[in-house]
Backbone as CSV, one residue per row, in Angstrom:
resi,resn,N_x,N_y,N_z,CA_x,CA_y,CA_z,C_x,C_y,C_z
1,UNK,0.819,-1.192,0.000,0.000,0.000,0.000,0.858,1.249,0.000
2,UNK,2.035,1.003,-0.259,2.910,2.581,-0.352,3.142,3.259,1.092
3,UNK,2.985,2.826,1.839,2.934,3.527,3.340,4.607,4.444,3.090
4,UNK,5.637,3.507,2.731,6.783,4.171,2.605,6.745,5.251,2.353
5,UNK,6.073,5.315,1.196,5.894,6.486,-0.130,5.246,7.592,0.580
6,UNK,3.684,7.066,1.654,3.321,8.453,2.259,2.069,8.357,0.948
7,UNK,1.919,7.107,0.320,0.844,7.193,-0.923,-0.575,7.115,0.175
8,UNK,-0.223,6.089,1.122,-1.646,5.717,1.628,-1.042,5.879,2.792
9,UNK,-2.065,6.314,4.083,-2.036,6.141,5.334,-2.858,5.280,6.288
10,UNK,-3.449,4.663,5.609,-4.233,3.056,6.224,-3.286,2.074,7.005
11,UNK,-3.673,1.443,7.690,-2.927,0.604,7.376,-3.773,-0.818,7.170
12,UNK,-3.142,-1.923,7.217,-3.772,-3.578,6.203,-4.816,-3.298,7.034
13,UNK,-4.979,-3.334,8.442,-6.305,-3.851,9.376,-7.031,-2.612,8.993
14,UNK,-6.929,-1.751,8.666,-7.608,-0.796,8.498,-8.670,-0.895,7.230
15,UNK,-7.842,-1.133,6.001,-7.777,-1.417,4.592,-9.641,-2.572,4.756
16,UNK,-9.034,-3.623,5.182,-9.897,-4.815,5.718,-11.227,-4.416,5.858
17,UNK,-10.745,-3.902,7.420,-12.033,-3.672,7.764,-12.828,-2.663,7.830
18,UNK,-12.644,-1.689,6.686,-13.206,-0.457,6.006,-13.769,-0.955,4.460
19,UNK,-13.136,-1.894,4.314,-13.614,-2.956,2.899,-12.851,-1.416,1.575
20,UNK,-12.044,-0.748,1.842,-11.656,0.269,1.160,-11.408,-0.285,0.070
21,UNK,-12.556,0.688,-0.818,-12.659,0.306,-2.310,-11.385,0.537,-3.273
22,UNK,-10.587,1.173,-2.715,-9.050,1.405,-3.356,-7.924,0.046,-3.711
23,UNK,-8.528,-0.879,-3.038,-7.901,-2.082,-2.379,-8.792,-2.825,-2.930
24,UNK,-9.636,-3.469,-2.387,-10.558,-4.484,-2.316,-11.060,-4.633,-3.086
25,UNK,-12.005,-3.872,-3.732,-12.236,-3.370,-5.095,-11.792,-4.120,-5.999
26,UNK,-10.286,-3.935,-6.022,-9.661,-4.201,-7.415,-9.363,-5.575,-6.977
27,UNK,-9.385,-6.512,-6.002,-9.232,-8.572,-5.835,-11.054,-8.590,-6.468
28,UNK,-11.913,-7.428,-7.179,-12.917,-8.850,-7.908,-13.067,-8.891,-9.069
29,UNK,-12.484,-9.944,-9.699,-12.050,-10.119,-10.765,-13.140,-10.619,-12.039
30,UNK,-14.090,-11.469,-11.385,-15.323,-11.798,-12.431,-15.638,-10.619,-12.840
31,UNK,-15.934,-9.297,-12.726,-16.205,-8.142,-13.531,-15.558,-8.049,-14.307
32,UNK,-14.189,-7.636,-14.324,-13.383,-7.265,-14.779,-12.948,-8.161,-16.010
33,UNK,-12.494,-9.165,-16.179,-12.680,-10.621,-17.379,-13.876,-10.487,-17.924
34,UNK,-15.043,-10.531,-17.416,-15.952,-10.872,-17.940,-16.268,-9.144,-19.375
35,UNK,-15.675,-8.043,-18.589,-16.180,-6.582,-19.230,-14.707,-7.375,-20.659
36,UNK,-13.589,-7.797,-20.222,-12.909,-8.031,-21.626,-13.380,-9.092,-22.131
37,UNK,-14.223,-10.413,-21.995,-14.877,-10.806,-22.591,-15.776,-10.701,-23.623
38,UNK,-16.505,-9.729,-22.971,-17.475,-8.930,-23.801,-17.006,-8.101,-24.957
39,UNK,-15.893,-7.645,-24.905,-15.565,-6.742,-25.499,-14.346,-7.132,-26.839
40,UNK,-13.882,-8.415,-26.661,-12.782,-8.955,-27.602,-13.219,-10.406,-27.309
41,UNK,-13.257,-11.601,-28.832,-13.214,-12.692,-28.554,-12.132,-13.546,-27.452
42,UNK,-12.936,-14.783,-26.579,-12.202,-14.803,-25.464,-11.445,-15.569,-26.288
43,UNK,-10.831,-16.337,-27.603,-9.714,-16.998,-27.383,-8.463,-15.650,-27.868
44,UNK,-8.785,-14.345,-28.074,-7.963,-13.312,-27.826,-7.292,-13.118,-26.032
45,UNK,-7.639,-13.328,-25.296,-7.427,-12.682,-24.002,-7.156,-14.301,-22.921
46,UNK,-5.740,-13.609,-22.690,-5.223,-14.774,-21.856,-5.262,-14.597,-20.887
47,UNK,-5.927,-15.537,-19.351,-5.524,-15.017,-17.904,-4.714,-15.985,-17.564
48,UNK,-4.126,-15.337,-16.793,-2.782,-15.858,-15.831,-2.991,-15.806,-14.385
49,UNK,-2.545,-16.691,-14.148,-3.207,-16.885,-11.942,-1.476,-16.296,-11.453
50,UNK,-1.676,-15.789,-10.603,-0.182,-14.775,-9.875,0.734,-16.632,-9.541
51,UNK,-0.171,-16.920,-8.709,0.375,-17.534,-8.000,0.861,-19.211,-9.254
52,UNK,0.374,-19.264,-9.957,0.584,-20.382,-11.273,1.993,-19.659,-11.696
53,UNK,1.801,-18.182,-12.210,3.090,-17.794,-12.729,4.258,-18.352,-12.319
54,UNK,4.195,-17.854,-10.773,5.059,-17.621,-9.965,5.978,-18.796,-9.291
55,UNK,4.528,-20.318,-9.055,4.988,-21.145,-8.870,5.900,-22.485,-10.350
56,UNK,5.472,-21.755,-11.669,6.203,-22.582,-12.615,6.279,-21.547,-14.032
57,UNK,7.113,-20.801,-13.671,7.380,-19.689,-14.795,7.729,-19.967,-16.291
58,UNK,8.907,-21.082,-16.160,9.038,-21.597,-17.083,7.440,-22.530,-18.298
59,UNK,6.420,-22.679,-17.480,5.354,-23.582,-18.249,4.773,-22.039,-18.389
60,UNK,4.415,-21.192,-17.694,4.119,-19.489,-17.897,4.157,-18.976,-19.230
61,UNK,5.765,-19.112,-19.271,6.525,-18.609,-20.529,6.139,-19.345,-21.898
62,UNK,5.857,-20.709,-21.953,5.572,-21.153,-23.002,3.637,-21.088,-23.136
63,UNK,3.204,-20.929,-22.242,1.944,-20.425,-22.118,1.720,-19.420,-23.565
64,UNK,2.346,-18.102,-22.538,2.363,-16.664,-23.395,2.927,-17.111,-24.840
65,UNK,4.129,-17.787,-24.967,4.301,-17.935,-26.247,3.788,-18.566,-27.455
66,UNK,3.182,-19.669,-27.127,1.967,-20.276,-27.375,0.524,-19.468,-27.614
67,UNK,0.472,-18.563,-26.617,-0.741,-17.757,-26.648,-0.630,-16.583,-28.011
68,UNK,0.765,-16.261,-27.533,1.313,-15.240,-29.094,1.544,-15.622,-30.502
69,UNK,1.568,-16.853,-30.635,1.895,-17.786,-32.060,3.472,-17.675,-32.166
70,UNK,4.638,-17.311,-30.781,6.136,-17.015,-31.126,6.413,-17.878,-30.475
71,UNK,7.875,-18.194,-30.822,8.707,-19.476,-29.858,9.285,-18.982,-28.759
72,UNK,8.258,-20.122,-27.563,8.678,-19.298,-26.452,10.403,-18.964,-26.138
73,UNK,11.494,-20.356,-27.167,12.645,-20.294,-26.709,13.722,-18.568,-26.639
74,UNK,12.594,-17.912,-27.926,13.215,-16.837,-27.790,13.254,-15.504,-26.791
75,UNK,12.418,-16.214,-26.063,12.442,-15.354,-24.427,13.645,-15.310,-23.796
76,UNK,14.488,-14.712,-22.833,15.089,-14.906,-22.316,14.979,-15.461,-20.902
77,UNK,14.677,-16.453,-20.471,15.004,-17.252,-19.689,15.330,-17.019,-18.533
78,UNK,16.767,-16.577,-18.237,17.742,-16.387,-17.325,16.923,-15.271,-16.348
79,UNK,16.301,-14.105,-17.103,15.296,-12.857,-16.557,14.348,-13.555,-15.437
80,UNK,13.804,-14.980,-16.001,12.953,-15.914,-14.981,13.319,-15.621,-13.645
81,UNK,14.565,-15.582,-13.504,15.176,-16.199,-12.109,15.653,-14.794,-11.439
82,UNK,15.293,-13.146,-11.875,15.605,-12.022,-11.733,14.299,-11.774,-10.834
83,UNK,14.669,-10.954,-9.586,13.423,-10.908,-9.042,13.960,-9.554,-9.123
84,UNK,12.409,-8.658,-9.381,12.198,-7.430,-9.875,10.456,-6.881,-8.954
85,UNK,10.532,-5.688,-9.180,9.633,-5.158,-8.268,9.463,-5.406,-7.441
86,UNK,10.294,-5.559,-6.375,10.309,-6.070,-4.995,9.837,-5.385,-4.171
87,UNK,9.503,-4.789,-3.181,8.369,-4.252,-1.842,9.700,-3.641,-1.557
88,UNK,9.470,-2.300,-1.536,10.739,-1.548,-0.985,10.158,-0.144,-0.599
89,UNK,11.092,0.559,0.378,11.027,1.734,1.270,12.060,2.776,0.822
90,UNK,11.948,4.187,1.186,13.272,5.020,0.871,13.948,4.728,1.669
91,UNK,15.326,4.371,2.180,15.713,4.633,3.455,15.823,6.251,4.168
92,UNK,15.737,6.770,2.877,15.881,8.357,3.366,14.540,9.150,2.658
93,UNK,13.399,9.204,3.369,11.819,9.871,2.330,12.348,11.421,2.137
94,UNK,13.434,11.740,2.751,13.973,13.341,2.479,14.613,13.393,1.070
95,UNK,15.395,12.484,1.139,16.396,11.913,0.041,15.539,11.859,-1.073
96,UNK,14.261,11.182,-1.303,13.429,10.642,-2.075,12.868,11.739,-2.940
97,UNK,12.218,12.348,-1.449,11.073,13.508,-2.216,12.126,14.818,-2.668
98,UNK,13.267,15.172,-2.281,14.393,15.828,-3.361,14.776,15.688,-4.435
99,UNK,15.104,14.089,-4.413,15.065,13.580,-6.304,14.034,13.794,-6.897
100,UNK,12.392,13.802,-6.456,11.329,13.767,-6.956,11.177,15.518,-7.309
101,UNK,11.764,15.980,-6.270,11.866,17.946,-6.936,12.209,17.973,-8.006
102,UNK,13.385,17.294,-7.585,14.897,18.234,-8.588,14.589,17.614,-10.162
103,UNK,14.032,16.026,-10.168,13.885,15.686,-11.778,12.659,16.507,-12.325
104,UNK,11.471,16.578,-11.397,10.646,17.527,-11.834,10.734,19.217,-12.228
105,UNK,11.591,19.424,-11.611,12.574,21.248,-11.761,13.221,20.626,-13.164
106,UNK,13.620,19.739,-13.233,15.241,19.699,-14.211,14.266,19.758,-15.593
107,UNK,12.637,18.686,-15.579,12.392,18.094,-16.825,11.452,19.691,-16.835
108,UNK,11.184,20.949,-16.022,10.125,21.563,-16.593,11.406,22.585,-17.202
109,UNK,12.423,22.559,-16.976,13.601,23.481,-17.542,13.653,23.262,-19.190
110,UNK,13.687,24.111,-20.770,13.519,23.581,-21.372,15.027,22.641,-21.799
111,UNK,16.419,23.215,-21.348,17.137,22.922,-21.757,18.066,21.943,-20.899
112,UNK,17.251,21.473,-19.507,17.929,21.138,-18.632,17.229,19.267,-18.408
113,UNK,16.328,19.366,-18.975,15.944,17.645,-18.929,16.445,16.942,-19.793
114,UNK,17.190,17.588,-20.975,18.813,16.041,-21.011,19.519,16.044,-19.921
115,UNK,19.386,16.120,-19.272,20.020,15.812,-17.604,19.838,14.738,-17.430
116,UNK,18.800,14.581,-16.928,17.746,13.499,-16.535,17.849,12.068,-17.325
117,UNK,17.591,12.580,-18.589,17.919,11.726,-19.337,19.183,10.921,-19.347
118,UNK,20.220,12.063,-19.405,21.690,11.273,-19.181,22.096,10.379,-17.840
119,UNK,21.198,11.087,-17.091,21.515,9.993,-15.496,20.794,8.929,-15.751
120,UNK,19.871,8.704,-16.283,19.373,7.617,-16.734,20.172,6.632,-17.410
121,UNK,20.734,7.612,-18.775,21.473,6.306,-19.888,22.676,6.365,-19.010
122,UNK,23.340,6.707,-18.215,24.739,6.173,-17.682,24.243,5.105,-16.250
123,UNK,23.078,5.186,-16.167,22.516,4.601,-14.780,23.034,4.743,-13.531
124,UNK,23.216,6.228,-13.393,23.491,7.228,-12.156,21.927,7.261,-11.465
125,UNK,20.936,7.424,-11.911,19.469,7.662,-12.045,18.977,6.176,-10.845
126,UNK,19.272,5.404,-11.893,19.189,3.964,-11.204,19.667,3.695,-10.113
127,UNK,21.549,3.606,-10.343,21.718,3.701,-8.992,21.663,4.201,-7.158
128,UNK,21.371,5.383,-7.358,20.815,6.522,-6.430,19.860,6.124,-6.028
129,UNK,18.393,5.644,-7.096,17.249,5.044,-6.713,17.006,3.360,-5.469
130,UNK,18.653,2.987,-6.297,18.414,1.453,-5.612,19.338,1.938,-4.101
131,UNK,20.454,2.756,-4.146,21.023,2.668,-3.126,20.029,3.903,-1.745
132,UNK,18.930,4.344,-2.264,17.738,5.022,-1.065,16.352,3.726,-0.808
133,UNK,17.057,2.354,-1.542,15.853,1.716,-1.103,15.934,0.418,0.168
134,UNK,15.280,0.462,0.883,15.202,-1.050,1.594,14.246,-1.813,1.390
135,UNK,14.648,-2.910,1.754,13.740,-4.140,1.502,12.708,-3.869,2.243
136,UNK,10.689,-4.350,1.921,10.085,-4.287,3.166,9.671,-5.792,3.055
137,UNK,9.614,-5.786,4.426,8.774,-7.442,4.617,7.755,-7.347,5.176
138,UNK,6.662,-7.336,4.526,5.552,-7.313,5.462,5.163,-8.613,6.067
139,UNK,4.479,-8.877,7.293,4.077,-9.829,7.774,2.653,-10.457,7.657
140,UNK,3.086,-11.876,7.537,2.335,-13.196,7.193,0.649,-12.137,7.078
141,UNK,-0.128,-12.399,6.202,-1.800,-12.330,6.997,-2.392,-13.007,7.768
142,UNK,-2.908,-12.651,8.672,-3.815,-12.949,10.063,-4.627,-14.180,9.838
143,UNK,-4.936,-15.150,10.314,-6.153,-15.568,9.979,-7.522,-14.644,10.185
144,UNK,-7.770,-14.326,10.898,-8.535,-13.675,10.866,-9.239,-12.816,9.888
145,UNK,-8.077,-11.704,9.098,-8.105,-11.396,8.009,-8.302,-11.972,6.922
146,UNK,-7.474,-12.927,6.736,-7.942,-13.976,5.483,-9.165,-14.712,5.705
147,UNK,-9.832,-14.523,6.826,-10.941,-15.081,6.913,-12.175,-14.431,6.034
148,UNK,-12.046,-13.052,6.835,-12.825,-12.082,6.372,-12.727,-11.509,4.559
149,UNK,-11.568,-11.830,4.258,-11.266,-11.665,2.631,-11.964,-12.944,1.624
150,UNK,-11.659,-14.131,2.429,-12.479,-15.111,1.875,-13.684,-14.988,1.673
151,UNK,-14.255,-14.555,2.755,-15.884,-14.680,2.227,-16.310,-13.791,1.506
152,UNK,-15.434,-11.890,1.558,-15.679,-11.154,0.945,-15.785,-11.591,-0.760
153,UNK,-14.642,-12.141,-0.907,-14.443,-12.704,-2.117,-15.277,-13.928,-2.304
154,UNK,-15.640,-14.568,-1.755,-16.353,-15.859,-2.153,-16.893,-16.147,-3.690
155,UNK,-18.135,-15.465,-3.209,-18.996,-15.386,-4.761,-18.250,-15.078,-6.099
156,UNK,-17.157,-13.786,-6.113,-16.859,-13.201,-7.039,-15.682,-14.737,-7.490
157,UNK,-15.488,-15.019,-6.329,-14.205,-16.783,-7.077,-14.621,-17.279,-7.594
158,UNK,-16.109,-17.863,-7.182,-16.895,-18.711,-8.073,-17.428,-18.674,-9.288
159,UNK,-17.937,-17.240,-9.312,-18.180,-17.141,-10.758,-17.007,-17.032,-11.685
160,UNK,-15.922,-16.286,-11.369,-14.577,-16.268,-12.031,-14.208,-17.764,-12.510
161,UNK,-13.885,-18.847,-11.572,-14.320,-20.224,-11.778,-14.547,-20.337,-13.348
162,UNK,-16.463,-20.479,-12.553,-16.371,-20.849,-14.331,-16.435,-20.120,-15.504
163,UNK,-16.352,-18.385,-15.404,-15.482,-17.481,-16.520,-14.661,-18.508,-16.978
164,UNK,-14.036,-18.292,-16.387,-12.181,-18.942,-17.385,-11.983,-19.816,-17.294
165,UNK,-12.963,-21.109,-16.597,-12.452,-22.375,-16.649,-11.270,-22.900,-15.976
166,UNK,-11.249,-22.434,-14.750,-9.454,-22.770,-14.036,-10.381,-22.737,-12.278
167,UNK,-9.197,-23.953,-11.650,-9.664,-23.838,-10.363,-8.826,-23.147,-9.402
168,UNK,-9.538,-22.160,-8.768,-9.285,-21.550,-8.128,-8.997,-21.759,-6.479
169,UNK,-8.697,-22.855,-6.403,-9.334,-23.343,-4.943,-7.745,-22.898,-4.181
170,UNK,-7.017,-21.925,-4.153,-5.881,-21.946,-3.791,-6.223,-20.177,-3.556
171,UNK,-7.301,-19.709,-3.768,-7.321,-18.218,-2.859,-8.884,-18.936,-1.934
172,UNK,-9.488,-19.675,-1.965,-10.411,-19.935,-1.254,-9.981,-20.438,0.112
C-alpha cells in the first residue's frame, strides 16, 4: 500500500475492515474478465493466476508464447530467475522527495531535462534510486483477516471459476 511512499495512510487492518474500495475493489475479478470478454473474442485474451506464474514460470513462458503464435525459446530465460519489483522503502523519504523535486525542476527546464535523461542512460538515475531503497517485509496475513477476505471474495471466485475455466481453490 505505499505507506513508505506516504501514498496511503491506512494501514492492512484498516484497509480490511473499512472494505476500502481502493484495495478491495480491485481482488474482484469476475467483472473485470468478464467486461474483456465482452468486449474482444475470449480466445484473444489470456488469464494468468499470480500464483501459477510464480509457482512454474518456465510452463508461464511457453503459455504466453503459445498464446502469441512465437517461440517461447526466444524469451530470455535467465530474466525468470531475476526478481524485480520487490516491496521496498526510501531509506531516506527526504532523500526521495528531493530527487522527486529536482527531476521535476530539471524536466520543466527547457534545456535542462537532457540531464535526466543522461543519469538515466549512464545509470546514475538507477543507482541513487536502488542505493535510497530497503527491503520491506511485510508480515504473514492474520487468519482472521484472510478469513474475512475469503468470504468477501467468495462469490466473485466462483463465478470467475467458471469465466475462465481454471480452479481456483488456492485463494479460497
Amino acid at each position: 500500500m505505499a505507506r513508505g511512499k506516504k501514498q496511503v495512510s491506512l494501514s492492512f487492518d484498516e484497509v480490511v475492515r473499512r472494505r476500502e474500495p481502493r484495495f478491495i475493489k480491485r481482488g474482484l475479478y469476475y467483472g473485470q474478465i468478464k467486461r474483456y470478454y465482452e468486449l474482444f473474442p475470449i480466445q484473444s485474451v489470456l488469464v494468468l493466476i499470480y500464483e501459477r506464474v510464480f509457482s512454474d514460470p518456465l510452463f508461464t513462458l511457453r503459455t504466453i508464447g503459445t498464446f502469441l503464435g512465437i517461440d517461447p525459446i526466444r524469451f530470455d530465460q535467465a530474466r525468470l530467475l531475476q526478481k524485480s519489483n520487490m516491496s521496498s522503502a526510501p531509506r531516506s523519504p527526504f532523500l526521495y522527495k528531493l530527487m522527486l523535486k529536482m527531476v521535476r525542476y530539471l524536466r520543466e527546464q527547457p534545456s535542462l531535462g537532457i540531464l535526466v535523461d543522461a543519469a538515466k542512460d549512464i545509470g546514475l538515475a538507477g543507482w541513487i534510486k536502488d542505493t535510497n531503497k530497503k527491503k520491506v517485509r511485510y508480515p504473514p496475513m492474520g487468519e482472521h483477516h484472510r478469513g474475512e477476505l475469503v468470504r468477501y471474495y467468495r462469490s466473485d471466485i466462483r463465478r470467475l471459476e467458471r469465466l475462465i475455466g481454471h480452479n481456483l481453490d488456492m485463494w479460497k
